[in-house]
TIVO-2410 file (N, C-alpha, C; in nm, 3 decimals):
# residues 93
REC num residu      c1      c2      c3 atome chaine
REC   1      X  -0.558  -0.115   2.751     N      A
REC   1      X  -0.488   0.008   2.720    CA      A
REC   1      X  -0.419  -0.006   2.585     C      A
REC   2      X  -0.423   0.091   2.468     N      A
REC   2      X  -0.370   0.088   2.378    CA      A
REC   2      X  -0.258   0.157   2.375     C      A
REC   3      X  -0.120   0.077   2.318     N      A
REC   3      X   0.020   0.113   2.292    CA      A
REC   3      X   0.063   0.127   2.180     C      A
REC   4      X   0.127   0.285   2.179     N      A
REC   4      X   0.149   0.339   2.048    CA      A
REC   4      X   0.296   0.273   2.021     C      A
REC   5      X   0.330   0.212   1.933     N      A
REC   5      X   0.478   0.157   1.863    CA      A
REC   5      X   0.556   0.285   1.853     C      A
REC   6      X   0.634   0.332   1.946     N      A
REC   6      X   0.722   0.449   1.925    CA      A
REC   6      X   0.798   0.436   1.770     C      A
REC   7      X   0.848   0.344   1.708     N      A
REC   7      X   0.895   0.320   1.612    CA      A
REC   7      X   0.787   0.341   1.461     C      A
REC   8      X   0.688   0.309   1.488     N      A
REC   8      X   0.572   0.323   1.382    CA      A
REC   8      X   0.573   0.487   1.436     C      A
REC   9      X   0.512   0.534   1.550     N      A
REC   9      X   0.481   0.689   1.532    CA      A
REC   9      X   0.604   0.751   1.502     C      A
REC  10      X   0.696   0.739   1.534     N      A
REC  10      X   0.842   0.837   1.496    CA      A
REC  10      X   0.855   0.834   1.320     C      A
REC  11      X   0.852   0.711   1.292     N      A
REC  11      X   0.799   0.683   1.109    CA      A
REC  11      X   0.736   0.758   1.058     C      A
REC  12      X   0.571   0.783   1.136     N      A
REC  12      X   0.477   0.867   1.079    CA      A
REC  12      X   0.531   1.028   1.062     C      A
REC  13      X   0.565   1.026   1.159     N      A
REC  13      X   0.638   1.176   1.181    CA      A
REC  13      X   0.730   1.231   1.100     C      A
REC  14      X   0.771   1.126   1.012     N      A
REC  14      X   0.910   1.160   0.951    CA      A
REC  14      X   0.860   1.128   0.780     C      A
REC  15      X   0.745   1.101   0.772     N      A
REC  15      X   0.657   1.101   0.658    CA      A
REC  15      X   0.710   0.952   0.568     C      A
REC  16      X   0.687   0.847   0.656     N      A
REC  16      X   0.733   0.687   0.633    CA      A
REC  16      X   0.618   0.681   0.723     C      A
REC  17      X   0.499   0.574   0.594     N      A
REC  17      X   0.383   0.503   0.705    CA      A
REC  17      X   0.409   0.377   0.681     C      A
REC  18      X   0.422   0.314   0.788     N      A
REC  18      X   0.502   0.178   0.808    CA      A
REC  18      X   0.342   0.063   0.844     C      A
REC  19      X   0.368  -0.047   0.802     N      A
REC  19      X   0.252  -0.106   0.896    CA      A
REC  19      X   0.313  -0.243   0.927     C      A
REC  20      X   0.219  -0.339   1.030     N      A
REC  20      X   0.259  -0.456   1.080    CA      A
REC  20      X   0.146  -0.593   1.059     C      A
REC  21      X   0.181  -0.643   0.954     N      A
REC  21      X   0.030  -0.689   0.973    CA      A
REC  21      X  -0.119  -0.684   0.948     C      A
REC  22      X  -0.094  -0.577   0.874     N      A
REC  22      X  -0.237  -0.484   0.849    CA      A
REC  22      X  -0.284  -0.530   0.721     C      A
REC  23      X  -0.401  -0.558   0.679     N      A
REC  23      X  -0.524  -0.547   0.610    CA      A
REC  23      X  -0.416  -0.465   0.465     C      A
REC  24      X  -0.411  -0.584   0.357     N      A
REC  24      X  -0.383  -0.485   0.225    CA      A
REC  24      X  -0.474  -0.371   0.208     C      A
REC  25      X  -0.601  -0.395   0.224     N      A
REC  25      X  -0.698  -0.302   0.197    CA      A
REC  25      X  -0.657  -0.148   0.277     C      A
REC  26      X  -0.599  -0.167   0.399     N      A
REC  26      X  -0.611  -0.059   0.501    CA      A
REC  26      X  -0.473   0.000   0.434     C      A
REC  27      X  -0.364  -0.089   0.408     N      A
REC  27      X  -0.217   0.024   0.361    CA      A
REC  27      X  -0.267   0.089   0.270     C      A
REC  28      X  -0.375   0.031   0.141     N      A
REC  28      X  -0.373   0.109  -0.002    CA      A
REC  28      X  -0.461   0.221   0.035     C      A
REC  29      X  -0.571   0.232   0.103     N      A
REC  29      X  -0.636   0.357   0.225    CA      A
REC  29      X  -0.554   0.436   0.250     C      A
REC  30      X  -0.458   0.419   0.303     N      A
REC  30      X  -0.319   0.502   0.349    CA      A
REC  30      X  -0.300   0.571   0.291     C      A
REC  31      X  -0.232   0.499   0.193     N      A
REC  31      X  -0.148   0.543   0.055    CA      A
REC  31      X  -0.226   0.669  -0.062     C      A
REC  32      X  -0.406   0.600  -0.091     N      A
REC  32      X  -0.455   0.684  -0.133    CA      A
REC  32      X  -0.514   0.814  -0.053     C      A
REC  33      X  -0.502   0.842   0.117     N      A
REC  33      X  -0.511   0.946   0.149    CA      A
REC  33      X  -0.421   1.076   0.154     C      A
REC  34      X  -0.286   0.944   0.173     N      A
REC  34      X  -0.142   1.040   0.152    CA      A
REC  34      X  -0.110   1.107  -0.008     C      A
REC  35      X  -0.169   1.090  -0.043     N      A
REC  35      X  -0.148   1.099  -0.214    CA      A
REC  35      X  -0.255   1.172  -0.302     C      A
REC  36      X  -0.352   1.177  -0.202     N      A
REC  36      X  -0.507   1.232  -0.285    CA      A
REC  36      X  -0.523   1.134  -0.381     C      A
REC  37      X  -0.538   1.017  -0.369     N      A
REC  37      X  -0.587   0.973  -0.494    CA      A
REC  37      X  -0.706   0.812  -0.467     C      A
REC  38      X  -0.775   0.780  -0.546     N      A
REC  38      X  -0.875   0.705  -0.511    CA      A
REC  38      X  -0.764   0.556  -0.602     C      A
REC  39      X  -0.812   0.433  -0.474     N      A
REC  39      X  -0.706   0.302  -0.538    CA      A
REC  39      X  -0.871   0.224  -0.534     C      A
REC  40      X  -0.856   0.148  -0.636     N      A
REC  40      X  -0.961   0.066  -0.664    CA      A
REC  40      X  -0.851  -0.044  -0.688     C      A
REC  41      X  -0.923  -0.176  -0.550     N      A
REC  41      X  -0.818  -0.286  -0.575    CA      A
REC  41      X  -0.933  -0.426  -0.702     C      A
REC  42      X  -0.866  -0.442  -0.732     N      A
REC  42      X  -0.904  -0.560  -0.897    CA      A
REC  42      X  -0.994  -0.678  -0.812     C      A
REC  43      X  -1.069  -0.725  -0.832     N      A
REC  43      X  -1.182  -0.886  -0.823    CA      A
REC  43      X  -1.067  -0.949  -0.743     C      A
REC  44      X  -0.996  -0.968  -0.777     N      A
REC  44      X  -0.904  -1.109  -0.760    CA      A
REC  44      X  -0.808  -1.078  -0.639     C      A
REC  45      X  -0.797  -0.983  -0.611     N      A
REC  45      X  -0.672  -0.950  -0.478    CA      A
REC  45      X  -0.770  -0.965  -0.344     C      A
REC  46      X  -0.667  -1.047  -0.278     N      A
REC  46      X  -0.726  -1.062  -0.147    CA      A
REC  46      X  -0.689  -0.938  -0.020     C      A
REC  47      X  -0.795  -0.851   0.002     N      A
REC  47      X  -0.831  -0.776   0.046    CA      A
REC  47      X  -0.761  -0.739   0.172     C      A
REC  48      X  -0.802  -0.864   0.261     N      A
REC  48      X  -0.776  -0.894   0.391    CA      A
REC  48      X  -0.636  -0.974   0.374     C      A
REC  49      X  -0.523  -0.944   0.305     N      A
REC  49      X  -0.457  -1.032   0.290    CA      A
REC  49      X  -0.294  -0.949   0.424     C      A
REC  50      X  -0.253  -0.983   0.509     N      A
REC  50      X  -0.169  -0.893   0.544    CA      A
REC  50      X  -0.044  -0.877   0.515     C      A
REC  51      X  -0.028  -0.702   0.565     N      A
REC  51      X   0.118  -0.710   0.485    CA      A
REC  51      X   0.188  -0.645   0.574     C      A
REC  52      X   0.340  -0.639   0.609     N      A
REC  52      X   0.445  -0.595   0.642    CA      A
REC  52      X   0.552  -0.501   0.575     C      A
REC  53      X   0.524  -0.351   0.576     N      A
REC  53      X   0.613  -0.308   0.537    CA      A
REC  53      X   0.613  -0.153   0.561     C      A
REC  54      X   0.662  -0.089   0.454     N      A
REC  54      X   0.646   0.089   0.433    CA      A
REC  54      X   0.631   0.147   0.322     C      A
REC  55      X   0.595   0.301   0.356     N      A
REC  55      X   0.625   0.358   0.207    CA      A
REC  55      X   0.627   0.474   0.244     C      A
REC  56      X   0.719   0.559   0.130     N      A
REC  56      X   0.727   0.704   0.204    CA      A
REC  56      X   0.619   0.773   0.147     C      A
REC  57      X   0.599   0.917   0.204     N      A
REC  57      X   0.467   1.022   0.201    CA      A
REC  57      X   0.517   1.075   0.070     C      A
REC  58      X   0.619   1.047   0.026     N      A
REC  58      X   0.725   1.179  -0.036    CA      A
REC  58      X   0.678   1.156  -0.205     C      A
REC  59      X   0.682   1.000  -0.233     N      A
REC  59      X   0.700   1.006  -0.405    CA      A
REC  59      X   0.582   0.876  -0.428     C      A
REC  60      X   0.481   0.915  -0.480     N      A
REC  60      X   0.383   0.817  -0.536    CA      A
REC  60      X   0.416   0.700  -0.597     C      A
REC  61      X   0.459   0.663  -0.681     N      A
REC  61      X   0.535   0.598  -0.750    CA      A
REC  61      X   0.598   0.529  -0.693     C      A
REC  62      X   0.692   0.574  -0.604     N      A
REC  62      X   0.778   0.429  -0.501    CA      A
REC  62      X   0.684   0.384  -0.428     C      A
REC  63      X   0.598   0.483  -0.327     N      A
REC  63      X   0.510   0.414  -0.273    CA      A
REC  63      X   0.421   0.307  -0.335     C      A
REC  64      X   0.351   0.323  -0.436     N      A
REC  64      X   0.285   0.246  -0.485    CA      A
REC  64      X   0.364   0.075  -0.556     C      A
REC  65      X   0.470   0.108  -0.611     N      A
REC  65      X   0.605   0.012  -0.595    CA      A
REC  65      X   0.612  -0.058  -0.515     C      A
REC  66      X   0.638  -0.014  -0.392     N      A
REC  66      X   0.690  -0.073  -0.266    CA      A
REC  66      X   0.613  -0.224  -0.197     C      A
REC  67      X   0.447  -0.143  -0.206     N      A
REC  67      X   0.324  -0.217  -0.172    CA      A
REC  67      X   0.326  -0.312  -0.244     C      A
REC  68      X   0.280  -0.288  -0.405     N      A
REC  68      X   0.223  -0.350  -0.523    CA      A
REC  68      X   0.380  -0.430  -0.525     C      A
REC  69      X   0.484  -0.451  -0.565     N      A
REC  69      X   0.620  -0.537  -0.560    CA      A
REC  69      X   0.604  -0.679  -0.446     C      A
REC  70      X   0.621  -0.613  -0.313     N      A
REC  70      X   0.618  -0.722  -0.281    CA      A
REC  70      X   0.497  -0.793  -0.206     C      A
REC  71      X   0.334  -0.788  -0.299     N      A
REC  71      X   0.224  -0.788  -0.266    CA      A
REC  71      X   0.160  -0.888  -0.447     C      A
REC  72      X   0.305  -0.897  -0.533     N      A
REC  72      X   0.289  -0.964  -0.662    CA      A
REC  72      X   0.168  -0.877  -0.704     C      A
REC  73      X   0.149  -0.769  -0.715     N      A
REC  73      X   0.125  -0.672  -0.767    CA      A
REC  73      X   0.073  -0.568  -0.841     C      A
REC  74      X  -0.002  -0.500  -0.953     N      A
REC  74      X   0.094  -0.424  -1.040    CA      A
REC  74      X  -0.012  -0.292  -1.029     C      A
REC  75      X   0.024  -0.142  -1.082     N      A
REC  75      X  -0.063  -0.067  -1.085    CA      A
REC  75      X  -0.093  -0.011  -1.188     C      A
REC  76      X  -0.158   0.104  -1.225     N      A
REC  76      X  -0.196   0.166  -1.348    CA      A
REC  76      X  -0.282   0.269  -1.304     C      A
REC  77      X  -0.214   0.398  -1.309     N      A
REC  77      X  -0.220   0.492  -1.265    CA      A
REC  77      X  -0.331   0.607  -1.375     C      A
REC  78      X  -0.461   0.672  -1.386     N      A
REC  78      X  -0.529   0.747  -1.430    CA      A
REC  78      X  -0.589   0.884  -1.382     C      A
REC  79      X  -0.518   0.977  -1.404     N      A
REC  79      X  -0.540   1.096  -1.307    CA      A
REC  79      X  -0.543   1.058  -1.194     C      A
REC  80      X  -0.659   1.092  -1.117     N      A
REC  80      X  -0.642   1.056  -0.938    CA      A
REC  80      X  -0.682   0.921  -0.936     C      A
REC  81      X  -0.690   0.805  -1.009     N      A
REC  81      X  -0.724   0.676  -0.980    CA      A
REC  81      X  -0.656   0.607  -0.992     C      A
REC  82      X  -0.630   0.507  -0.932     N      A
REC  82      X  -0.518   0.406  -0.931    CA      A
REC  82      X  -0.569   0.260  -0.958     C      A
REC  83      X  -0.562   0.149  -1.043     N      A
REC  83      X  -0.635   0.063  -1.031    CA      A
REC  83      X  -0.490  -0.049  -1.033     C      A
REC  84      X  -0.522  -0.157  -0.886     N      A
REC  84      X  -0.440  -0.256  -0.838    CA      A
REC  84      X  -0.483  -0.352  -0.914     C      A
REC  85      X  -0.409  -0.443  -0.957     N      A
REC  85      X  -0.450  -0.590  -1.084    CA      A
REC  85      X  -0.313  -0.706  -1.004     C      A
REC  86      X  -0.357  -0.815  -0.986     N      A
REC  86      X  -0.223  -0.888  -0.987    CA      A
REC  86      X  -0.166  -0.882  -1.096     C      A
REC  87      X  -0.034  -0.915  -1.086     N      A
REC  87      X   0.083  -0.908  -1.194    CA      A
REC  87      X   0.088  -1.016  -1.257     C      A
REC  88      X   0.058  -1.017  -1.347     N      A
REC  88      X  -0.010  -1.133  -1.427    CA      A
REC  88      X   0.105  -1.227  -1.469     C      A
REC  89      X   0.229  -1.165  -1.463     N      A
REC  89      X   0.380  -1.253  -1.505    CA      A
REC  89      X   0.411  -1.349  -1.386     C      A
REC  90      X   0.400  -1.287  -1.289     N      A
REC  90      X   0.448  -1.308  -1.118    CA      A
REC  90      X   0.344  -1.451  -1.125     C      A
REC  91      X   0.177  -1.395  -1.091     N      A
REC  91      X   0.127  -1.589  -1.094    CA      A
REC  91      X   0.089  -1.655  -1.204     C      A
REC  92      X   0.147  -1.647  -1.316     N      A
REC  92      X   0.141  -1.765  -1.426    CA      A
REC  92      X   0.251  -1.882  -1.361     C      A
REC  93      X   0.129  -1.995  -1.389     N      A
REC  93      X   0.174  -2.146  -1.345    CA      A
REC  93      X   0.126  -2.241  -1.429     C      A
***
């Protein structure tokens, strides 16, 4: 039987899509359905990598922030396309 996280659906409802765990690939899906816009993630980001967090429905820009920040990061935004790159400052070693 599948159990809905009252806390994740009350989120959704309130236009905060929250996730637990989930597939980077599947939040930036999210994000570009909530937003109309197509995210093309870069060669180098791990896909399947998971993440913990939110972003609101409300302002593109934070959302995309929110993810890309603490995911080391960065975006670059072209009409409806979004293209994800790691943050090239964040892993220099």
């Amino acid at each position: 039987t599948f159990e809905v996280d009252e806390e994740e659906k009350n989120s959704w409802w309130n236009g905060t899509y929250s996730f637990k765990d989930a597939p980077l690939f599947e939040c930036f899906e999210e994000l570009g359905r909530q937003f109309n816009l197509e995210v093309e993630l870069g060669p180098k980001i791990d896909r399947n990598e998971e993440w913990t967090g939110h972003f609101s429905g409300s302002d593109v820009d934070q959302a995309l922030y929110d993810v890309c920040w603490s995911n080391g990061l960065e975006y670059r935004q072209e009409g409806n396309i979004v293209y994800i790159t790691q943050d090239t400052v964040r892993h220099m070693k």
